[in-house]
C-alpha positions in Angstrom: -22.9 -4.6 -32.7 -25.2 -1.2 -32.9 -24.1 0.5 -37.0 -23.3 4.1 -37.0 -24.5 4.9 -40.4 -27.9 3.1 -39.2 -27.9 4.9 -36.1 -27.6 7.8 -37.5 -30.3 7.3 -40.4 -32.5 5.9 -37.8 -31.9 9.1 -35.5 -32.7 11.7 -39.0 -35.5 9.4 -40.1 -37.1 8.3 -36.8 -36.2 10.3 -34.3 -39.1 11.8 -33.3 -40.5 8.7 -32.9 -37.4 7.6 -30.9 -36.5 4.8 -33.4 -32.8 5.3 -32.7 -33.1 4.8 -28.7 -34.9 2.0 -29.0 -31.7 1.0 -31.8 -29.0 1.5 -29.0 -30.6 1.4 -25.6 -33.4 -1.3 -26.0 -37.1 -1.2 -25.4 -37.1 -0.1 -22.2 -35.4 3.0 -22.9 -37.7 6.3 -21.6 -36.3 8.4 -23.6 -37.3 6.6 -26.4 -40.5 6.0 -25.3 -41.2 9.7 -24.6 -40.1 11.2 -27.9 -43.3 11.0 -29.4 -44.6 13.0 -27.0 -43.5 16.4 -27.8 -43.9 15.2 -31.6 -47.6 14.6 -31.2 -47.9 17.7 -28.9 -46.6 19.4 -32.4 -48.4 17.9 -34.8 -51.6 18.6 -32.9 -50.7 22.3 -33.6 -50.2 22.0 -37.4 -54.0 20.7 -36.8 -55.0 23.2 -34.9 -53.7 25.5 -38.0 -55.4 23.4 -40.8 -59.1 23.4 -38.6 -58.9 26.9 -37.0 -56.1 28.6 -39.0 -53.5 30.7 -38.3 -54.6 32.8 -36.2 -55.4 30.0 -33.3 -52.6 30.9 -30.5 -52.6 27.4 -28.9 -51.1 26.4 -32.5 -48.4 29.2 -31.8 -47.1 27.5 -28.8 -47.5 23.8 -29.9 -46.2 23.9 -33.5 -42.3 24.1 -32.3 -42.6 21.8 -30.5 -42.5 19.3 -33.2 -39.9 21.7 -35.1 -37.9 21.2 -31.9 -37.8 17.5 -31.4 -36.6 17.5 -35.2 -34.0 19.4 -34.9 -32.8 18.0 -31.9 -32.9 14.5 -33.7 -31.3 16.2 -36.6 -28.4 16.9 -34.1 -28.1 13.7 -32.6 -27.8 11.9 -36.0 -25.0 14.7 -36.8 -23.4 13.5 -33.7 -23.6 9.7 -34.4 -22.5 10.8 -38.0 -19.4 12.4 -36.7 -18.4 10.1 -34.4 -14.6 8.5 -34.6 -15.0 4.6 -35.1 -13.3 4.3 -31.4 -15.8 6.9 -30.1 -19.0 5.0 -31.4 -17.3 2.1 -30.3 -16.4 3.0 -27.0 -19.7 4.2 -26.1 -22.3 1.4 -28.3 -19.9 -1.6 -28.7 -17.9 -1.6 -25.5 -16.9 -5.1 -26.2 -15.6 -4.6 -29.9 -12.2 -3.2 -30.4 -12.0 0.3 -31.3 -11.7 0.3 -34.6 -14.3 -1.6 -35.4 -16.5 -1.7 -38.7 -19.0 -0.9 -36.9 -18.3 2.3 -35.8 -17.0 3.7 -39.1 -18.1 6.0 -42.1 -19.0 5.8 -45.4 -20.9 7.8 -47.9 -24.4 6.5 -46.4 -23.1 8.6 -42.9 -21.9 11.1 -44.5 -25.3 11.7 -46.8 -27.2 11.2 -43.2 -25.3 13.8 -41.9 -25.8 16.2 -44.5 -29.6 15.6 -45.0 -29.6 15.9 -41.0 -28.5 19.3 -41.4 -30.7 20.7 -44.3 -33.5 19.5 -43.1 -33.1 19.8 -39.2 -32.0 23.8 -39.5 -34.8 24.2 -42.5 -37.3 22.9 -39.8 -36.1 24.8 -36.5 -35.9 28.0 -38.4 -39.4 27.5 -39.9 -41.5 26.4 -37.0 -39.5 29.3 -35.1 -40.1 31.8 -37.9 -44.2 31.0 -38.0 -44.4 30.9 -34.3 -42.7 34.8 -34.3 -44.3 36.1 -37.0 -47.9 35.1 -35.5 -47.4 36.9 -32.1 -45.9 39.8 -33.8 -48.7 39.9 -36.1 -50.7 39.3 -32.6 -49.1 42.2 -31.0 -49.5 44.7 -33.9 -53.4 43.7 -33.9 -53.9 44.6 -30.3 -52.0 47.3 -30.4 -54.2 48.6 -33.2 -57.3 48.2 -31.0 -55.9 49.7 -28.1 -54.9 53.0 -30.2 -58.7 53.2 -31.3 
């Protein structure tokens, strides 16, 4: 029997490590295994800032990356959170009835959910926010030397 409220933790807490694929669909679940992918691809950016600083471009491009994959696990723990007990059911327990105990919500699903949604749009916003305001910064520099 695969837990909603665990699910959805595992999906806010883990996700970019696929935690919660490897939860519902098993270890040999590619998604799972290529989650961390575009997570390390990110973190190699905030790197990038801390050794060559913010004016590296690479770190530009590769910094939402891991922004991204946290939201996008953000969401998908916002989905298992909102799930109806027969929906969960119906698509992680297909043998257990639908309503299930499984499938249902509590407080622990609901304070997933909500943390899921601070932080995910907190994250998306900032990696998209530094990302923009770099290669505007960028653009303005260039265009300064050009007009010289």
């Amino acid at each position: 029997m695969k837990n909603k409220t665990l699910a959805a933790w595992l999906a806010f807490l883990g996700g970019p490590l696929g935690l919660h694929r490897f939860y519902l669909h098993g270890g040999r679940d590619l998604l799972g295994w290529l989650l961390p992918l575009p997570t390390l691809v990110g973190l190699y950016g905030v790197l990038r800032v801390q050794r060559y600083g913010v004016d590296d471009q690479l770190s530009w491009v590769l910094i939402p990356f891991v922004g991204f994959t946290i939201a996008a696990c953000a969401l998908t723990a916002i989905v298992y959170g909102l799930a109806s007990p027969q929906q969960w059911n119906r698509w992680f327990n297909p043998s257990a009835a639908p309503e299930d105990a499984a499938g249902g919500t509590s407080w622990l699903t609901i304070f997933a959910v909500a943390l899921a949604l601070l932080v995910g749009t907190g994250v998306l916003m900032a990696s998209l926010a530094f990302s923009f305001q770099r290669y505007f910064e960028y653009q303005i520099e260039e265009g300064r030397k050009i007009s010289q």
